[in-house]
C-alpha positions as CSV (number, residue, x, y, z in Angstrom):
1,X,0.0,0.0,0.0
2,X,1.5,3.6,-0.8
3,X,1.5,6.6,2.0
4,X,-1.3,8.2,0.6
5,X,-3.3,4.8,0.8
6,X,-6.5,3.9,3.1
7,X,-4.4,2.9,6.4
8,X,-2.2,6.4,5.9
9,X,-5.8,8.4,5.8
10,X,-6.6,6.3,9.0
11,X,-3.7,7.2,10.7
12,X,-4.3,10.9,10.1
13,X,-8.0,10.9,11.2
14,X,-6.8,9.2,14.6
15,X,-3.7,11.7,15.1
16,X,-6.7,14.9,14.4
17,X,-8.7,12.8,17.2
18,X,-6.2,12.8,19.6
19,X,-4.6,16.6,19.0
20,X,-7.8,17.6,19.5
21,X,-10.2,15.6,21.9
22,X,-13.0,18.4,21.9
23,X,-15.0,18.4,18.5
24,X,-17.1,21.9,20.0
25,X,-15.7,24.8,19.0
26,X,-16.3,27.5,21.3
27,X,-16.0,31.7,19.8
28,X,-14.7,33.8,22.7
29,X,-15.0,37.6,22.9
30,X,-13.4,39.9,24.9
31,X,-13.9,43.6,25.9
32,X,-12.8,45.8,23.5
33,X,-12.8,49.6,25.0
34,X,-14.8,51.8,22.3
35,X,-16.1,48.5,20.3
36,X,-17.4,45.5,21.9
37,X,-20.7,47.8,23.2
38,X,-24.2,46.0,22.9
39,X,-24.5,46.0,19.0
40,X,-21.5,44.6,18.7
41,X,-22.0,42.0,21.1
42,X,-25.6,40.5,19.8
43,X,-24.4,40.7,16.7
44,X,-21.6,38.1,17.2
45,X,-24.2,36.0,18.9
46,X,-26.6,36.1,15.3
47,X,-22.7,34.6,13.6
48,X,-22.3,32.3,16.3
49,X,-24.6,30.3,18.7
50,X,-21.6,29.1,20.8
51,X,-20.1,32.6,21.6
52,X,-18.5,32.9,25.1
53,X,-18.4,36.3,26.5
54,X,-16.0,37.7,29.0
55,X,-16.7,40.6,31.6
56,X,-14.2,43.6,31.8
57,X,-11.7,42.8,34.9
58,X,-13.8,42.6,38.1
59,X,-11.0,44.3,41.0
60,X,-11.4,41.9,43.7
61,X,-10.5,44.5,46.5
62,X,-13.2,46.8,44.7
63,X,-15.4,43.8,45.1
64,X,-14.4,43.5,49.5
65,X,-14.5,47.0,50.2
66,X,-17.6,48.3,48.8
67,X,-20.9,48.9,50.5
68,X,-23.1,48.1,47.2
69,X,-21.1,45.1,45.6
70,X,-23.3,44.2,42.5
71,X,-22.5,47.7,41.6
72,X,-18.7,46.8,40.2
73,X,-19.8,43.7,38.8
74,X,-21.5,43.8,35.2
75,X,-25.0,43.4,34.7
76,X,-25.3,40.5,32.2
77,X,-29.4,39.8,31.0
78,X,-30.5,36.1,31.0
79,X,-30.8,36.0,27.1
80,X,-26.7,36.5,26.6
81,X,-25.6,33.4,27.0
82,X,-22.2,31.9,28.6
83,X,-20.2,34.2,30.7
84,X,-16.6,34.5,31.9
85,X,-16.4,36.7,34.5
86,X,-12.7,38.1,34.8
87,X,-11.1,39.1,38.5
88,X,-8.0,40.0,39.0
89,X,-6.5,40.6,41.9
90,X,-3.1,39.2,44.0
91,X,-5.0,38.1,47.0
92,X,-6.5,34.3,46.9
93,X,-9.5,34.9,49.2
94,X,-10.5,38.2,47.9
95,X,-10.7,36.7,44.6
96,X,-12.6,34.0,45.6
97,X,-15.1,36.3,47.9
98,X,-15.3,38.3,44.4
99,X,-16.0,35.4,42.4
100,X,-18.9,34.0,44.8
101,X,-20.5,37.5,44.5
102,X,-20.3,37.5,40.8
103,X,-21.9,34.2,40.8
104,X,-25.3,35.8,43.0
């Protein structure tokens, strides 16, 4: 059998399989200051129904010291989908306090 034959295709399909065990392809958008507003936003969800959107950086001492928390996180509606909330930050419980009250 030559290299291009049947069992050379086989191999190539497996190698694919393995380099790349997740057949979902996922579109992920980030803030981008003066463009990603609303528009912008819905209309990458109309080209793709497996967008992923990420929050602008969440502080996570912003987050602990403020009297009205929900106020520095960002107000996502029901109807836009998957969410990656970004917090940043250099302490471990702070960012985890932050990312409970994103979560609520």
């Amino acid at each position: 059998m030559t290299p291009l034959g049947p069992s050379h295709r086989k191999d190539e399909r497996e190698h694919s399989e393995l380099s790349d065990p997740s057949p979902r392809k996922e579109l992920h958008l980030a803030p981008m200051l003066d463009i990603s507003n609303q528009e912008f936003r819905a209309f990458f969800r109309i080209l793709s129904s497996r967008l992923i959107l990420w929050t602008e950086m969440v502080v996570d001492e912003t987050v602990a010291y403020s009297d009205d928390v929900h106020r520095h996180l960002p107000r996502v509606p029901p109807a836009a989908g998957p969410v990656v909330c970004q917090v940043g930050g250099n302490d471990p419980v702070l960012c985890a306090n932050a990312a409970r009250a994103a979560l609520d």
